[in-house]
C-alpha positions as CSV (number, residue, x, y, z in Angstrom):
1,X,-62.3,90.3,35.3
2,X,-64.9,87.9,35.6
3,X,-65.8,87.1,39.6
4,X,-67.3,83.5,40.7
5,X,-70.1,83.1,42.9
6,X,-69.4,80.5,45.1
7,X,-72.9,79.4,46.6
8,X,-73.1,77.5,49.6
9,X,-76.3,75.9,50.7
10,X,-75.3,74.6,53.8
11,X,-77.2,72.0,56.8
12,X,-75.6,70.1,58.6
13,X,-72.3,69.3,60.4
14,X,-70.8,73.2,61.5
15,X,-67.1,71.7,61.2
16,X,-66.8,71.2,57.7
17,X,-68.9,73.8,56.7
18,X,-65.8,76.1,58.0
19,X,-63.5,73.6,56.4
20,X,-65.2,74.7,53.1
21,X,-65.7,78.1,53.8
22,X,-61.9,78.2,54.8
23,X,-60.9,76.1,51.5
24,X,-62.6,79.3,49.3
25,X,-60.9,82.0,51.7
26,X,-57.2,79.8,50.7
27,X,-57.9,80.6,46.7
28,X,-55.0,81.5,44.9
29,X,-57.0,83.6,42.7
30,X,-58.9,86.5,44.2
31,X,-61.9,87.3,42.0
32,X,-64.5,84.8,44.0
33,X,-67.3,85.9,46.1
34,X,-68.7,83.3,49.0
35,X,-72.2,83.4,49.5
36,X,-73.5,80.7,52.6
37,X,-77.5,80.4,52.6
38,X,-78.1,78.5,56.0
39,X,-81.0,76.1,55.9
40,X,-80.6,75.1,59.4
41,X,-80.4,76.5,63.0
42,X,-77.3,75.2,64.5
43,X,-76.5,77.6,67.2
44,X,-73.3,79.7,66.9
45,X,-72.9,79.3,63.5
46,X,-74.3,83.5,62.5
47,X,-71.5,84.4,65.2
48,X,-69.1,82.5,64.0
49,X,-69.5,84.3,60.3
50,X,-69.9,87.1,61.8
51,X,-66.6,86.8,63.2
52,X,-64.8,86.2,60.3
53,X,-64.5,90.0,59.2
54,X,-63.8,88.8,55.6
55,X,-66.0,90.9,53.1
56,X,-66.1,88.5,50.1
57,X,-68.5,86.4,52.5
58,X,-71.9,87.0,53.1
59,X,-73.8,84.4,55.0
60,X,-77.8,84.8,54.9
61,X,-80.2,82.3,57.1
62,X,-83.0,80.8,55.9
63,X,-86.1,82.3,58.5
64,X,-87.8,78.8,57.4
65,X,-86.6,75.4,56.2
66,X,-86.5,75.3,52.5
67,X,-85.0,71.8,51.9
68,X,-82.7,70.3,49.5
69,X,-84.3,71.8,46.3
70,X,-85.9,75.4,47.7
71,X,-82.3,75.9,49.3
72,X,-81.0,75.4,46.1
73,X,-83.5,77.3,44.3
74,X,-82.7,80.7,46.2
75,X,-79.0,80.1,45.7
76,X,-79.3,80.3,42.0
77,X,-81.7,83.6,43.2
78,X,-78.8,84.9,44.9
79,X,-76.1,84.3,42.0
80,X,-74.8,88.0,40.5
81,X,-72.0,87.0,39.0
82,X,-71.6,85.6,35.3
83,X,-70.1,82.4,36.7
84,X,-71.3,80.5,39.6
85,X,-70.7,77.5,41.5
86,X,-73.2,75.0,44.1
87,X,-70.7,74.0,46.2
88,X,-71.2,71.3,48.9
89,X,-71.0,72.1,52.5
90,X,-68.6,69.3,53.1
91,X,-66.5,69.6,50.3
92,X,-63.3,71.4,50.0
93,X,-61.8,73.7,47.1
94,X,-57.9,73.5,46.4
95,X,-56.3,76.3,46.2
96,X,-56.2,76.8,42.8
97,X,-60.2,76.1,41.9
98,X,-61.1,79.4,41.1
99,X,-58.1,79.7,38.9
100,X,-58.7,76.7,37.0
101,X,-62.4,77.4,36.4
102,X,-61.8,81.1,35.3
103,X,-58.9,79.9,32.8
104,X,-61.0,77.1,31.3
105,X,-64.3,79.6,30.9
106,X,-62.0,82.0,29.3
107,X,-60.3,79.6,26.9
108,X,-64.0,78.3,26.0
109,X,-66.5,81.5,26.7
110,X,-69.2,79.7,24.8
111,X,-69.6,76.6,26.9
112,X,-72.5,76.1,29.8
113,X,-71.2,74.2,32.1
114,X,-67.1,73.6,33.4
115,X,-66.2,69.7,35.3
116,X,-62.6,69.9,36.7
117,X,-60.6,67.2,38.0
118,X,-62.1,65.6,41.5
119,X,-60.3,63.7,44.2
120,X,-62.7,62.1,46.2
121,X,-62.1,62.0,50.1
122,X,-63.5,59.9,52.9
123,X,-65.2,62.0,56.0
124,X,-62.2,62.1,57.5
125,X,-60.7,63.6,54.3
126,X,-59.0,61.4,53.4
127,X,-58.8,59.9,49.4
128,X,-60.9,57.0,48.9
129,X,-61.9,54.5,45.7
130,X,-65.0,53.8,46.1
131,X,-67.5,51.1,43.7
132,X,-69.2,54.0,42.6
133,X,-66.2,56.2,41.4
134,X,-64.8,53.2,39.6
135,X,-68.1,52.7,38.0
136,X,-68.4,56.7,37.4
137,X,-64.5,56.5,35.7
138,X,-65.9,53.3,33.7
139,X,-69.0,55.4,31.9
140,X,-67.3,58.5,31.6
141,X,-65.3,59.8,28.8
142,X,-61.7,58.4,28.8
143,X,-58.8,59.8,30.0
144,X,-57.5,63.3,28.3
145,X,-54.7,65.7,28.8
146,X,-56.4,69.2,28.2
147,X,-59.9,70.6,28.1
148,X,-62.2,68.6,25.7
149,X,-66.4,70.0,24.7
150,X,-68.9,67.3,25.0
151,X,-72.4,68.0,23.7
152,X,-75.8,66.6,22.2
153,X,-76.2,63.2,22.2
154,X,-73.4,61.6,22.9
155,X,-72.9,62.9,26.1
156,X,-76.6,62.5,27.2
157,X,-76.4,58.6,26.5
158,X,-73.1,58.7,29.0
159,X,-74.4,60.5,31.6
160,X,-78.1,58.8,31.2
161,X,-76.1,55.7,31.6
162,X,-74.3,56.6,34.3
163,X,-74.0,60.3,36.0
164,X,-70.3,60.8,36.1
165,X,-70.2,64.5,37.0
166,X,-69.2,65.3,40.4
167,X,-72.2,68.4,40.7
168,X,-70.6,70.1,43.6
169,X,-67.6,70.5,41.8
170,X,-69.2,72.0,38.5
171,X,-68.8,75.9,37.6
172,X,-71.7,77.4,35.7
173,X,-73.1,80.4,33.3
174,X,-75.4,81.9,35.5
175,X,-77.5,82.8,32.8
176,X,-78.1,79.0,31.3
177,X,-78.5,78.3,35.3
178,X,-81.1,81.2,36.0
179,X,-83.1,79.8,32.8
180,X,-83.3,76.2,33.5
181,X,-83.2,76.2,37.5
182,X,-83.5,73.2,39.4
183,X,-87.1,71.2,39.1
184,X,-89.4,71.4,42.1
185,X,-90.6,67.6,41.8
186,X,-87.6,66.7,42.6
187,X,-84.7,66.5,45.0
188,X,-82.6,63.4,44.3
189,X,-81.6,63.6,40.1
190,X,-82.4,67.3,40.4
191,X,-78.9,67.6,39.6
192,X,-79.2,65.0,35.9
193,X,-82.3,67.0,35.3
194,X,-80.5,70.4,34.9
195,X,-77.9,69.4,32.8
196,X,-80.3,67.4,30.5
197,X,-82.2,70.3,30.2
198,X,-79.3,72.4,29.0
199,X,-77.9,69.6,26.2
200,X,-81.6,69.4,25.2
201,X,-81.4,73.2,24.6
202,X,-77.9,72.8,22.4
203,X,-75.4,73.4,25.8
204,X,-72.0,72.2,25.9
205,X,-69.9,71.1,28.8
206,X,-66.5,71.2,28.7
207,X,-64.0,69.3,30.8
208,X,-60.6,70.0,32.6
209,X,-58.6,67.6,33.6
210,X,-56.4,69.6,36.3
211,X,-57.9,68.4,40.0
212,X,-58.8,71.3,42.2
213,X,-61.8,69.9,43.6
214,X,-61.9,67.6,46.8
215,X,-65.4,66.0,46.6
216,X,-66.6,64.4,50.3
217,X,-68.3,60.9,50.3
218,X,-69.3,59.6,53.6
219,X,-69.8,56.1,54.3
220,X,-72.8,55.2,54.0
221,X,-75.2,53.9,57.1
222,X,-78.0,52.6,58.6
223,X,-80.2,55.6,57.7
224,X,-78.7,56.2,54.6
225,X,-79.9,52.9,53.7
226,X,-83.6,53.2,54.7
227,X,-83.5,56.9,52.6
228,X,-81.9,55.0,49.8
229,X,-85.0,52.9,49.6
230,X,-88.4,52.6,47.4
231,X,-89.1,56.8,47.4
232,X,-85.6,57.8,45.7
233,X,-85.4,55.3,43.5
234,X,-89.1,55.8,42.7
235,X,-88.2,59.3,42.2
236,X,-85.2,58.2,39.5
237,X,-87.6,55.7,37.6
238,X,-90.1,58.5,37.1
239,X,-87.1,61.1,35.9
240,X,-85.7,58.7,33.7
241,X,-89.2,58.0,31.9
242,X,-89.7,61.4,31.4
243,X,-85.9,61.9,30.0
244,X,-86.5,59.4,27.6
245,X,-89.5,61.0,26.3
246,X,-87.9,64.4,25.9
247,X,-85.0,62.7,24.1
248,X,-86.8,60.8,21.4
249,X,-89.1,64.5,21.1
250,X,-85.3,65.1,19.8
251,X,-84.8,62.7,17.9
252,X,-82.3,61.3,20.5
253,X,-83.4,57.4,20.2
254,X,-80.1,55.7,21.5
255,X,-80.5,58.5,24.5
256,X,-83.9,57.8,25.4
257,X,-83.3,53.7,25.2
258,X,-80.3,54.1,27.5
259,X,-82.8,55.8,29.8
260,X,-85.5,53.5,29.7
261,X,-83.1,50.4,30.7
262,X,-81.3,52.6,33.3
263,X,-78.9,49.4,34.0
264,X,-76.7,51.4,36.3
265,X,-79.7,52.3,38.8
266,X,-80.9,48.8,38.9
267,X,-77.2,47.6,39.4
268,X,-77.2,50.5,42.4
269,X,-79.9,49.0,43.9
270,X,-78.8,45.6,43.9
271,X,-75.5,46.6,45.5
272,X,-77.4,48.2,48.4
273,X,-80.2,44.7,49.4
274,X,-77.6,43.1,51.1
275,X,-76.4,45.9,53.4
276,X,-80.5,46.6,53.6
277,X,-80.9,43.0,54.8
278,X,-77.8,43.3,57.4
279,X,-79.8,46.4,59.0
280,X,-82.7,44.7,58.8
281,X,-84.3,46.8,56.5
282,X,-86.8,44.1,54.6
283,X,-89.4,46.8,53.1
284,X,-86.3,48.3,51.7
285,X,-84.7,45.2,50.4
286,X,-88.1,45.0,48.6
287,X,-88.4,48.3,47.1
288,X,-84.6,47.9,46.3
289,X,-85.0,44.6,44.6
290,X,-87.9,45.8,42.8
291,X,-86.6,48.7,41.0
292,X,-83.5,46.6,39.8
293,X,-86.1,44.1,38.1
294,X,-88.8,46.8,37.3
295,X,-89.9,46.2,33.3
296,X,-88.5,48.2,30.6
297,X,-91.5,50.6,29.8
298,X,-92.0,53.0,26.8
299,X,-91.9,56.5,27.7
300,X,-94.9,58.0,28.6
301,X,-95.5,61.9,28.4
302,X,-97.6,61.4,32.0
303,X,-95.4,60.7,34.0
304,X,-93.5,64.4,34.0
305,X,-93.8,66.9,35.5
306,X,-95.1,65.3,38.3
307,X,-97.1,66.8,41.4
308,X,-94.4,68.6,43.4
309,X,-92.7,67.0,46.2
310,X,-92.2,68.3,49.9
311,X,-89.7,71.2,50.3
312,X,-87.6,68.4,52.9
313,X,-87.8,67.9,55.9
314,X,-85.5,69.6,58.7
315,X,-82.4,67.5,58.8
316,X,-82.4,66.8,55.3
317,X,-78.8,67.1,53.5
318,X,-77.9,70.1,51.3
319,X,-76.0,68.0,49.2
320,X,-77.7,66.5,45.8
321,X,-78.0,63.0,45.4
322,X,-77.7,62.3,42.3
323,X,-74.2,63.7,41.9
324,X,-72.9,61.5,45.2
């Protein structure tokens, strides 16, 4: 029987990351093993886990910070298992998850990655349409009753015009994971960058339809605007450049064009000046503003990989950003 790893890199808010752990403890399906790596020192929390007297959990803290991308890095460290999962510490698995991912790996054993069905929920957990999930349902492949491949090409021009994988929810071949790993220059598309990397290598994801997965967007404020601003989107510019280069090395010309225009990141960004302006946030507004006019440039081999970035600071989210 093949067991998931259920990784959990967890900082932040203590609450819901016992909402999720409790979500994984509710599977229907018993071969799952929860691993939480804490990135954070929030007092109680050790006690709390070591409390829980459950022996499909370990919980492991981080002795130093690690940040977004190193947290993430010694999950995939930590996986054992020929499946695995990067859960987010504020979202919750249905019941049936494990279930559904171990069904649709079985039924297609040759595939990389596995996308189930998402409901997307508020903070309060309750479901929520948001702009960006319209927008995600808009570029994303249309509607289907039962599990459906996707590779090569085609699906790197949908998800290079527009990321419509919910990451969190996403199970994995560890080995395909282990290989690839996330990059270190980068902690918002870190997510885009790993499953590029696996279609460039001849991967397939396969979708299923069946929604097991309750994916947590929080509203987003004041300083979620200002970290929004020039450095992320910087960050995507440079990604994009460098994914357009890779694609036309493969002969993937409508890909790498697609990436070079990134219209949905400039659209992003326009949708954010005006709540930038309300806070005040004028330098942001700026940067904002000028990524969704930035010229279309050739791709240029320079720009990646690029020098690496900070680990994060404490207080950064364990959640990747490119997925949300």
């Amino acid at each position: 029987m093949t067991t998931i790893d259920i990784m959990l890199p967890y900082y932040g808010d203590p609450e819901l990351m016992r909402q999720a752990v409790r979500s994984v403890q509710a599977q229907t399906d018993p071969h799952w093993r929860l691993t939480v790596v804490d990135d954070g020192s929030e007092p109680g929390v050790p006690e709390w886990f070591a409390g829980l007297g459950d022996s499909r959990v370990r919980y492991l803290r981080n002795p130093v910070n690690l940040g977004i991308t190193g947290n993430f890095r010694r999950c995939v460290d930590l996986v054992e298992h020929d499946l695995a999962v990067l859960m987010g510490c504020d979202d919750l698995m249905w019941p049936t998850y494990v279930a559904v991912m171990r069904a649709a790996a079985k039924a297609v054993p040759g595939a990389a990655m596995y996308q189930p069905g998402v409901r997307v929920v508020d903070g309060a957990g309750e479901p929520v349409r948001t702009l960006v999930d319209a927008a995600k349902k808009r570029v994303g492949p249309p509607a289907r009753t039962g599990r459906h491949r996707h590779s090569g090409e085609p699906l790197a021009v949908s998800l290079l015009r527009g990321n419509w994988l919910y990451f969190p929810a996403m199970c994995w071949r560890s080995r395909t994971l282990k290989e690839v790993g996330f990059r270190e220059d980068l902690t918002v598309v870190q997510d885009l960058a790993l499953v590029m990397e696996l279609l460039l290598r001849g991967e397939e994801l396969v979708t299923d339809p069946e929604v097991c997965f309750d994916y947590r967007r929080h509203a987003l404020s004041e300083s979620s605007v200002q970290a929004f601003s020039g450095t992320r989107f910087a960050e995507i510019r440079r990604y994009l450049l460098g994914a357009a280069a890779d694609c036309d090395a493969a002969g993937w010309h409508r890909a790498s064009r697609v990436a070079r225009r990134h219209v949905t990141t400039r659209l992003h960004a326009l949708t954010m000046v005006p709540r930038a302006l309300r806070h005040g946030r004028f330098g942001a507004a700026r940067s904002l503003t000028g990524h969704a006019f930035a010229p279309v440039r050739r791709p240029d081999r320079t720009v990646r990989p690029a020098p690496p970035a900070p680990a994060g600071p404490a207080g950064t989210s364990s959640r990747s950003s490119s997925a949300s």
